[in-house]
N, C-alpha and C positions, 0 to 999 in steps of 0.2 A: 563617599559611597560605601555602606556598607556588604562586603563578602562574608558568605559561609563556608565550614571546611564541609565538600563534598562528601566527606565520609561518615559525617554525622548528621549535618542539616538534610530533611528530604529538598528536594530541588524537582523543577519540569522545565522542558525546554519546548516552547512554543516556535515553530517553524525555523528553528537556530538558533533562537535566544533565547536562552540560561534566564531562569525565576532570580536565580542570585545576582544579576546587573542591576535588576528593578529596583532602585531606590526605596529601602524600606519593606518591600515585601516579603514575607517571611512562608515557606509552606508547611504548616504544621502538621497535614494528616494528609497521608496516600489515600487512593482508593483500592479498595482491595482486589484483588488480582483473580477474577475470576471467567470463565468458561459464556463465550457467547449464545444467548437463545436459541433455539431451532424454530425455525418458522413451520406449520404445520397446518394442514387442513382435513379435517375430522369430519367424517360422512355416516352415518347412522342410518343401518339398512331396515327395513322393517325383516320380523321376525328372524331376526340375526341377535346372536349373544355377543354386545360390545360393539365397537365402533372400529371402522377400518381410518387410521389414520398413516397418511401421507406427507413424507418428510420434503419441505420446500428447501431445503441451505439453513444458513444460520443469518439472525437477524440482528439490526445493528442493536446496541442499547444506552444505558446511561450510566456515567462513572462520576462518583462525588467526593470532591477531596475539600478537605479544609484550608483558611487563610489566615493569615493574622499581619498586624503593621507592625513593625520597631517605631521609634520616637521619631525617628528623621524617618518621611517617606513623601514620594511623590506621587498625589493621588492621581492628580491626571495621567502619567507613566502607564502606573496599574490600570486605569479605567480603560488604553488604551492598550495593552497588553494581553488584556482580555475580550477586546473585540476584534476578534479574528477566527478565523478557519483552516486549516492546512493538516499540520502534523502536530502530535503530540509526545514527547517521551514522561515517563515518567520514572525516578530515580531509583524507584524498585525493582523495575527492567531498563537499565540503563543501555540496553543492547537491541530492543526494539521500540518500534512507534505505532501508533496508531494514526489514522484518519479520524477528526474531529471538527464539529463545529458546536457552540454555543448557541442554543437557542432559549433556556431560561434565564431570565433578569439574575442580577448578583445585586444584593443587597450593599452597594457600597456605604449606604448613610450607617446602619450597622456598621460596619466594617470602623469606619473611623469612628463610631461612640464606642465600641465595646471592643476594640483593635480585634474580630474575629468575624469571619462570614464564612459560606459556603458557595462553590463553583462548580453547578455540573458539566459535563463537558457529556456530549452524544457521539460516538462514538459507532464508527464502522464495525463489522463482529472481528474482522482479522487485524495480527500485527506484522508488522514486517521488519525486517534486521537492517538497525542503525549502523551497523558495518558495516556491510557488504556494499561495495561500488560497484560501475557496472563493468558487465565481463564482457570487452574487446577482442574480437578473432581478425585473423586475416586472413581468410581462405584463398588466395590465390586466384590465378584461371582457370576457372573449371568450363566445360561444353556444355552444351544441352544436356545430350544426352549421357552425362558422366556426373557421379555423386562426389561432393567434398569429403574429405577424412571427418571421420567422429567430431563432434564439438559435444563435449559433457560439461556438463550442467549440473552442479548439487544443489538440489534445496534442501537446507538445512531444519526446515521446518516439521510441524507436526502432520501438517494438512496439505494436501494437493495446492500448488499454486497456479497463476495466473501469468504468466510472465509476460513482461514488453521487450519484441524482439525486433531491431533495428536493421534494416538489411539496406545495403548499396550494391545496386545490379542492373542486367540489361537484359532486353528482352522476357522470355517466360522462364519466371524461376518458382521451382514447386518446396515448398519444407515440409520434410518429417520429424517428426519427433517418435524418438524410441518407435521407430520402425515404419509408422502408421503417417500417410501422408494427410496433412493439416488443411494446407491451403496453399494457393499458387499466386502468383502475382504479376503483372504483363506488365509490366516500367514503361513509359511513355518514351523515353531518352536515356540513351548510354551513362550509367553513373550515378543517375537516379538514385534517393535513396526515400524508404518507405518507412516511419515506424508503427508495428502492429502493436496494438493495447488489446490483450485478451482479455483483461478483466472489464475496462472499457468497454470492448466489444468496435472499437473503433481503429480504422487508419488512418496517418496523416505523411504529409510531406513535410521538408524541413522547413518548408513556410509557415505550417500551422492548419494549413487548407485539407481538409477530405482527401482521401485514399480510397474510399471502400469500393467505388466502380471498378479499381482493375484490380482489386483482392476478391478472390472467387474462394469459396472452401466455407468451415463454419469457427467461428473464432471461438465459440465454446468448448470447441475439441482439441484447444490449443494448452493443454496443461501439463505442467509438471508433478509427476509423484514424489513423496518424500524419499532420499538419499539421490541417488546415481542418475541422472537420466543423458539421454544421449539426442542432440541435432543433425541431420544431414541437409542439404541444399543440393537442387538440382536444377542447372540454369549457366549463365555469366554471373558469376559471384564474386565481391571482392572485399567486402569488409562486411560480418553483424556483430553487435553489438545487444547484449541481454542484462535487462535491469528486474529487481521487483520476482528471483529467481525463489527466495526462500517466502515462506507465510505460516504462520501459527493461529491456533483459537485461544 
């Protein structure tokens, strides 16, 4: 099996697995490193100079990188390596990943006559930090009516994030963030634990199963600014856990 030296070969790692295990695969060109679209909707008034246009977020787009075989390769390996969806790094930000999936064909029959193709990959607008695990607390007992000590939270990123916040608790527990209360939560059972996906916009139980009937509050107002921010909880609180805290464009 042939390996590359990271420091020279580019390389991407598809949902944990390194381009450089792939028998034979070689990646010969990054895509370049560029600034997600803004999604927009542009209204044109009569008797008005210009158009009033209205900024929606940023929208996903397409990233194309090149390929090529060594002598020794296993094409089924490759054909299957690149049917999939998940996460993407890539070796030029070896420190973030993107959300991708593949929806254009890749020329494999090129690929083995002329050992070179191209791979686009469709891509979510944000990235998020391949380091960063997720941040575990232990809040104690706290009462109802009594707030936990600060829990801060750095997002390291350029952009406001979305963070998934894991909470195990009982009865009614309310979360702020940097001051401003978010959303509240009524636990069915002492111990209960809930994870909220703000980017999602969903909750779930540790089954897998829906949450959203006893989360009240709006999970869009559930973000993090870039640097410092700060959690409080107000309830029976005994463990959250925060993932997905840092995001970039």
């Amino acid at each position: 099996m042939a390996y590359y030296n990271f420091n020279t070969q580019p390389y991407i790692i598809i949902n944990g697995r390194n381009s450089q295990t792939i028998k034979g695969l070689i990646i010969q060109k990054l895509p370049p490193i560029v600034k997600p679209p803004k999604r927009v909707e542009v209204e044109e008034v009569a008797g008005r100079d210009g158009d009033i246009v209205s900024v929606l977020g940023y929208g996903a787009y397409d990233l194309t990188f090149d390929i090529g075989l060594s002598y020794e390769y296993d094409i089924d390996d490759i054909i299957s390596y690149f049917d999939s969806e998940g996460t993407i790094v890539f070796s030029g930000e070896p420190n973030k990943f993107y959300k991708f999936a593949i929806y254009n064909e890749i020329d494999f029959e090129k690929l083995i006559r002329f050992r070179t193709a191209s791979v686009t990959v469709h891509v979510q607008p944000f990235k998020y930090s391949s380091e960063e695990g997720e941040l575990v607390f232990s809040v104690g007992s706290i009462y109802e009516d009594q707030l936990s000590d600060y829990i801060q939270v750095r997002n390291s990123g350029n952009i406001i994030a979305r963070p998934t916040i894991t909470i195990t608790g009982a009865e009614h527990v309310v979360l702020y963030v940097n001051g401003e209360q978010k959303i509240a939560i009524d636990f069915p059972t002492a111990g209960s634990t809930v994870e909220v996906d703000s980017e999602d916009m969903n909750s779930r139980y540790n089954d897998g199963s829906f949450a959203n009937r006893i989360v009240s509050g709006n999970y869009d107002k559930i973000t993090l600014t870039s640097g410092k921010n700060f959690l409080l909880l107000q309830g029976i609180v005994s463990q959250v856990k925060v993932r997905n805290f840092s995001r970039w464009i």
